[in-house]
C-alpha positions as CSV (number, residue, x, y, z in Angstrom):
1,X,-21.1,-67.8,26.6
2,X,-24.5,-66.5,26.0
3,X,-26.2,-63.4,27.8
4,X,-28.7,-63.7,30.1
5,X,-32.2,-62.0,28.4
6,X,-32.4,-58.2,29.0
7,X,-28.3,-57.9,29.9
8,X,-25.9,-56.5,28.0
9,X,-22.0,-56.4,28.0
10,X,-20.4,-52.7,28.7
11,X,-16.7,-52.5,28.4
12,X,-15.6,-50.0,30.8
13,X,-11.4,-48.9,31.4
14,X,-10.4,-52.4,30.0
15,X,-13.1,-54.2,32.0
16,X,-16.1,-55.9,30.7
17,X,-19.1,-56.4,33.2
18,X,-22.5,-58.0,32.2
19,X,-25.4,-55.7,33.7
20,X,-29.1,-57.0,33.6
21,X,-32.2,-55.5,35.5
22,X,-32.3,-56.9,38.8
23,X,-34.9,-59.3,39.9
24,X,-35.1,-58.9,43.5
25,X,-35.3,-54.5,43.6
26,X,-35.6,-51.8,41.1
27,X,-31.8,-51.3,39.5
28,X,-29.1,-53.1,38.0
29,X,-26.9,-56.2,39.0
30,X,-23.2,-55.8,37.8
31,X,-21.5,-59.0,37.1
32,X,-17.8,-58.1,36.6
33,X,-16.8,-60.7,33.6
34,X,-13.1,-59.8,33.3
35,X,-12.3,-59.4,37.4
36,X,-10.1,-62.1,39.2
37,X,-12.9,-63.3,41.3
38,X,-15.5,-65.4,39.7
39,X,-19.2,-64.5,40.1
40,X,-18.1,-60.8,42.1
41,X,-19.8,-57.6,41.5
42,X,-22.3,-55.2,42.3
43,X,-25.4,-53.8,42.6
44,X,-26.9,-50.9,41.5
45,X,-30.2,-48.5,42.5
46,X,-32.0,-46.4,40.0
47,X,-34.6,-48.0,37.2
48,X,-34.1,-47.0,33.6
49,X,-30.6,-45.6,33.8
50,X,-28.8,-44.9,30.4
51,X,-25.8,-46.4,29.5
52,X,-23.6,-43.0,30.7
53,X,-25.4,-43.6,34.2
54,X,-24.4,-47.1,34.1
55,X,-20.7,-47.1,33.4
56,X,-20.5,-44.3,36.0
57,X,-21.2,-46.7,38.4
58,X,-19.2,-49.3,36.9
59,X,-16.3,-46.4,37.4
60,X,-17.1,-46.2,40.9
61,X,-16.9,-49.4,41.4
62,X,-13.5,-50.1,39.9
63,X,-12.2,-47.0,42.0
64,X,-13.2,-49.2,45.0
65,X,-10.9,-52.3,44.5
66,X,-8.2,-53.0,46.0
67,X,-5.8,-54.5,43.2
68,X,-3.7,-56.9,45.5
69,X,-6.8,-58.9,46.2
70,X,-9.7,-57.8,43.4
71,X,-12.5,-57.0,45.8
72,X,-13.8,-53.5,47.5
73,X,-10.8,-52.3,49.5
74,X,-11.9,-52.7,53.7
């Protein structure tokens, strides 16, 4: 599977997410690679963010998920 231009893969606690620049505000999109749900994942504020800033979101995202269904606990 190739990357999308300007993304990269960040392996974070076991789980590989694909984050590009976001094209419709000034962040990140998240695309969680290795989660059960195809095509879920986040979205992230803050422009030029290192990669320590990125997988702390990443972390706070995974703390979110519910693990009987794989998407951000209600």
């Amino acid at each position: 599977m190739s990357t999308p231009e300007g993304a990269r893969r960040l392996t974070v606690d076991g789980e590989v997410f694909e984050v590009r620049p976001s094209e419709h505000h000034q962040g990140y999109d998240f695309d969680w690679i290795t989660g059960p749900n195809s095509g879920y994942g986040f979205s992230g504020n803050g422009p030029h963010m290192d990669d320590q800033a990125l997988v702390a979101q990443i972390r706070s995202f995974l703390q979110q998920i519910d693990p009987a269904t794989g998407y951000i606990a209600d």
